[in-house]
N, C-alpha and C positions, 0 to 999 in steps of 0.2 A: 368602366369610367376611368378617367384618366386625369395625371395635374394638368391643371388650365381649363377644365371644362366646368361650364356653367350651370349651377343647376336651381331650378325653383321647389324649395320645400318647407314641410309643414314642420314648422321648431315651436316645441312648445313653450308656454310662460313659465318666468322661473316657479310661479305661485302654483303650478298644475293647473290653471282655471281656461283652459283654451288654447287656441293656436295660434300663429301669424304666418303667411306666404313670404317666404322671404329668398330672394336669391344670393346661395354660397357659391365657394369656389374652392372646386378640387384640389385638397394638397396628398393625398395617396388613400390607395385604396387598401386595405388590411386584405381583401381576399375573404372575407368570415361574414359578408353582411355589414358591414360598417365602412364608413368612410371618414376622413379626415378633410377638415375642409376648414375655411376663414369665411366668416359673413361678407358680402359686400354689401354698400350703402350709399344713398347718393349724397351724403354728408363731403363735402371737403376735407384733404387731407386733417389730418391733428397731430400726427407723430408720424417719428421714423418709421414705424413699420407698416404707415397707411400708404398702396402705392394706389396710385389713377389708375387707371383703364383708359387708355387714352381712344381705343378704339372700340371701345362699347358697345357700337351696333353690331357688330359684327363678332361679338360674343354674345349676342340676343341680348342684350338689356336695355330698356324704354329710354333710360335717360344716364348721363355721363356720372359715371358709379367708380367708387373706389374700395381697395378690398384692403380689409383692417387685419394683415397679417401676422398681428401678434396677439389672434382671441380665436386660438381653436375651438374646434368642438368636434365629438366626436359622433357621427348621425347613424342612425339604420337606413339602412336604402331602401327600407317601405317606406321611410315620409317623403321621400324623392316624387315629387309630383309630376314634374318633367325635365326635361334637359332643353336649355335655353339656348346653350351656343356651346363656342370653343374660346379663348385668348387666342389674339393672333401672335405670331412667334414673337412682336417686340414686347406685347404687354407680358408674353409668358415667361421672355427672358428679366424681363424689369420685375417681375412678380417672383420669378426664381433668385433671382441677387436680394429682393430684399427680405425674401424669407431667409437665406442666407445669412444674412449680416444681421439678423434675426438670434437664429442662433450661433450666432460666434458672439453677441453681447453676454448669452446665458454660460458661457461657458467659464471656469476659473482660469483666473488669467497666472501664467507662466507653465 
């Protein structure tokens, strides 16, 4: 798996009480079993670090979804249920600028 790829999996509730299907988006893979990735959601931007998906179908997702790239998480690729799609190179470049600028906000300045 690779950054930009879409995938649908089972995250569970903060409370332990069940699951939801939810489609993230790959930001690297560790190599170990794990993945790093950003929820997406079809909520409207709300901050800086929400970008669109302006091409959504064509990352397999039902409906125009944007990826909240400042709420990692870090997953096991057994809840990886399936792999939905790919970003195509403009959402992948507009998703990699603003993970970017993502962290360059964390960072101390001078």
């Amino acid at each position: 798996m690779n950054f930009g790829d879409v995938l649908l999996a089972r995250l569970p509730f903060p409370d332990g009480g069940g699951f939801k299907l939810r489609p993230v988006l790959v930001i690297h893979e560790h190599g170990d079993g794990d993945l790093l990735v950003v929820p997406v959601t079809t909520h409207d931007p709300r901050g800086a670090g929400d970008t669109p998906i302006t091409l959504w179908q064509e990352a397999g997702l039902r409906l125009a979804s944007t990826a909240r790239m400042c709420n990692f998480a870090t997953i096991a690729k057994g809840v990886v249920v399936k792999h939905l799609g790919s970003l195509a190179a403009t959402d992948a470049d507009r998703t990699q600028q603003s993970l970017q600028s993502f962290l360059m906000r964390l960072s101390p300045a001078g």
